[in-house]
C-alpha positions, 0 to 999 in steps of 0.5 A, a space after each residue: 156699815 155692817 163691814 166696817 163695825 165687823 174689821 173694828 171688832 176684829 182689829 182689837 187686841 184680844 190679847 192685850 185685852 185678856 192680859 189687862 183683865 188678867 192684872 185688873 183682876 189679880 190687883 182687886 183679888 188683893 185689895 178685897 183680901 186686904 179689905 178681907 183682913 182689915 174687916 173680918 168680913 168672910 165674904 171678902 175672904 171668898 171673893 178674893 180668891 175667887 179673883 185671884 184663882 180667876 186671875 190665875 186661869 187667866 193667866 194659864 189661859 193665856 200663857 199656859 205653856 210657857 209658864 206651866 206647860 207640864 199642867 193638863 189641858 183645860 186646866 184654866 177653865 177648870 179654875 176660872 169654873 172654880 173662881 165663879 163658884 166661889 163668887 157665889 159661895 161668898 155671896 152665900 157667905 155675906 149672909 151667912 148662909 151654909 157653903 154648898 160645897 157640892 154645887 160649888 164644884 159641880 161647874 169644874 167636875 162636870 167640865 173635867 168629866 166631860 173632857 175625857 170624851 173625845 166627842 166633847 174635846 174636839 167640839 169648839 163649839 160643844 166646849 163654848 157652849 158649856 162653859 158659857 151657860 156654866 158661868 152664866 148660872 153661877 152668875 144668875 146664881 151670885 145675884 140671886 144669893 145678893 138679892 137677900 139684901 132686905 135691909 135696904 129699899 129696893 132703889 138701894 138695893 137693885 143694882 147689887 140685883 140687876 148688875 150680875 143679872 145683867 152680866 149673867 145674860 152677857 156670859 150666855 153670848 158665846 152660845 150663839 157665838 158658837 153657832 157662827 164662829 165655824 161656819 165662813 170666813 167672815 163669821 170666824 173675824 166676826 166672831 174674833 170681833 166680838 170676842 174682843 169685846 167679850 174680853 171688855 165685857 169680863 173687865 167690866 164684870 170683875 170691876 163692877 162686881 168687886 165695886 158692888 162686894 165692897 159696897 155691901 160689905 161696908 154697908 153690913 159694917 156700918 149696919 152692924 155698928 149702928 144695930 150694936 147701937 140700937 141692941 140691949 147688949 144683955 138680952 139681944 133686944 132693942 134698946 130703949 133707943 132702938 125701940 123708939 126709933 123703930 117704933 117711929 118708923 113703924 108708926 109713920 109706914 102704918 099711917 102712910 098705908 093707913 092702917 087701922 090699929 097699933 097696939 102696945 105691950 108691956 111686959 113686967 116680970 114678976 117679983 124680979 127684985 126678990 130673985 135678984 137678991 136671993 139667987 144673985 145677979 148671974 140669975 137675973 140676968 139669966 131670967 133676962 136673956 130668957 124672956 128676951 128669948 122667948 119673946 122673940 120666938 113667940 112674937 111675929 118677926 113683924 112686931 118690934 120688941 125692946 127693953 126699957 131697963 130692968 125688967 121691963 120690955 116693951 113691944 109694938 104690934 100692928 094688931 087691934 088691941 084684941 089680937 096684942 092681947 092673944 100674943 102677949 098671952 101666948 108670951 105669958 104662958 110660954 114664959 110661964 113653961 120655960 124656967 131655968 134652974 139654978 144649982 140643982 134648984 127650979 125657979 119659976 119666972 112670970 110676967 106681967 102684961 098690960 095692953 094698950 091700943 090705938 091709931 097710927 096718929 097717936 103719941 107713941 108715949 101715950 100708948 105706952 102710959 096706957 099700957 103702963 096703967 094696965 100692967 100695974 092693973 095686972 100687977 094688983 090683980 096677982 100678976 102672970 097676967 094679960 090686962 087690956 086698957 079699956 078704952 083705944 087711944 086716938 090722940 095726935 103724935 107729938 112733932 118731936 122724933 121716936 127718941 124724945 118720945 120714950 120720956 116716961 113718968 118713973 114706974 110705980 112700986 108694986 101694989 100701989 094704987 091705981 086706975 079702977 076704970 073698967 078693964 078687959 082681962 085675960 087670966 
């Protein structure tokens, strides 16, 4: 049994087998660049060329002295060290991450280095043994940099995970290769054997992989279409649809792990109409993008933040009412320190909160009302504060989905009259 698997490995054509990766490789080096052009994608940039770089040292491997044979020895190894490492500075790339050009080129300077002592040079087995562990880092490199894909389960996201794990662990078998493939004759046809099916191995390497790149890169277009969708265009935020929609996927987790409280904040700058009209809409506008910018480096990446419309944000906290209320002031007072200037001339931008809390099962809209009521408790009290509705909110969430439930009664005008029931405050 062990005899005839041995002659059917070794009866395979390592040559026309390395001569198909050659041209699989080349002709997916080319489509990711047209994928590459037609998306815009720098990743894809990287991992075409990577492929064709790779296809190149294929190809020099294989014919090299009938087709460049004034290049130096070992010329193809330092290219396909290359191509691997671009593979994994384009999966760097994919999430924008910088290019670390030194690590990049370290599997290739280290192999030409090492090439200028006979030692190494004349060591099949040396040689092997190097450039198989090089590849295999590079690889287990490439899946650690695709495993920073959070935005989907890990169901979704593990074979982006585990496929270049997988392969990473196969590029580690020339090393015992090398063990075997001097020793007798039946280990060198041996060895021949697997190396065909090493040959396989690379094919499907190259295939899986470009499946995989293009995969992800479609998904980060299609994500990025629907964020654009979900995104206030002025202020980077959620809009008023986004926000409902992520408000309802955080209720529905929040109840799944039953929780114990959600809080709601919302957020009225102050006397926005007066700058408007006095300094211009260029102005309010600037003091849009500047609460959006300190409400994102003051609240946690956890909480949800949106704009309703105008001035008013809203944000959903997985907090007891008395923890929302601590961020909201820390959001008030940051805001507060943070003006802007406009010719030569400072002005002072401040905000209102109200706060509002409850279980995960309660409507959505309720806590914002809530909310709503405090703010303009807030508003009546002389604004820059924090105001805490009195009472947690426990009433069901309605059957409809996030968006139906952002329907909200119209605001109030500044000073009108509200709700005396006793409130919480924080000056």
């Amino acid at each position: 049994m062990g005899g005839s698997l041995t002659a059917a490995l070794a009866s395979l054509d390592v040559g026309t087998l390395f001569f198909i990766a050659i041209c699989v490789t080349v002709l997916l080096g080319l489509f990711l660049l047209h994928a590459w052009m037609h998306e815009g994608n720098r990743a894809l940039a990287w991992w075409s060329l990577a492929y064709l770089i790779g296809g190149a040292s294929g190809a020099l491997w294989r014919f090299g002295d009938a087709v460049a044979p004034a290049l130096p020895s070992g010329t193809s190894t330092v290219l396909l060290f290359v191509a691997v490492g671009m593979t994994w500075s384009g999966a760097r790339s994919f999430h924008g991450r910088p290019i670390r050009w030194s690590a990049m080129a370290f599997g290739s300077a280290f192999w030409a280095v090492a090439s200028f002592f006979p030692a190494f040079a004349e060591s099949a087995a040396s040689r092997i043994v190097v450039s198989a562990l090089i590849v295999a880092g590079y690889t287990f490199l490439t899946a650690a940099e695709l495993r920073r894909e959070r935005r989907k389960s890990l169901i979704r996201r593990w074979p982006a995970i585990f496929v270049p794990m997988l392969h990473g662990a196969i590029f580690l078998f020339p090393v015992a290769l090398a063990t075997i493939c001097c020793t007798s004759d039946a280990g060198q046809n041996l060895a021949r054997g697997w190396i065909a099916v090493f040959a396989i191995e690379i094919l499907l390497y190259v295939v899986g992989t470009a499946f995989i790149v293009l995969i992800l890169a479609k998904d980060r277009t299609v994500n990025h279409y629907k964020m654009a969708a979900a995104t206030d265009p002025l202020t980077g935020l959620l809009n008023r649809r986004g926000f409902f929609e992520a408000a309802g996927s955080l209720m529905a987790i929040s109840r799944r792990q039953r929780m114990a409280r959600l809080s709601v904040l919302v957020f009225d700058l102050d006397r926005f109409k007066a700058i408007n009209d006095q300094s211009g809409h260029a102005t309010g506008d600037a003091v849009l993008r500047l609460f959006a910018k300190v409400a994102r480096e003051t609240l946690r990446a956890t909480d949800i933040v949106g704009r309703l419309g105008g001035e008013e944000f809203v944000a959903l906290l997985p907090s007891t009412a008395a923890e929302a209320a601590i961020a909201a002031e820390r959001v008030r007072a940051a805001l507060e320190i943070a003006s802007i200037v406009r010719d030569g001339r400072r002005i002072a931008v401040t905000v209102s909160v109200g706060v509002a809390s409850g279980s995960p099962a309660t409507a959505i809209d309720l806590l914002i009302t809530r909310a709503d009521d405090a703010l303009y408790r807030a508003k009546e009290s002389g604004r820059n504060r924090v105001e805490i509705a009195g009472d947690p909110v426990d009433a069901p969430a309605p059957s409809h989905d996030g968006q139906s439930a952002g329907v909200r009664r119209p605001p109030k005008e500044e000073g009108a009259v509200v709700n005396s029931a006793p409130e919480g405050c924080i000056a």
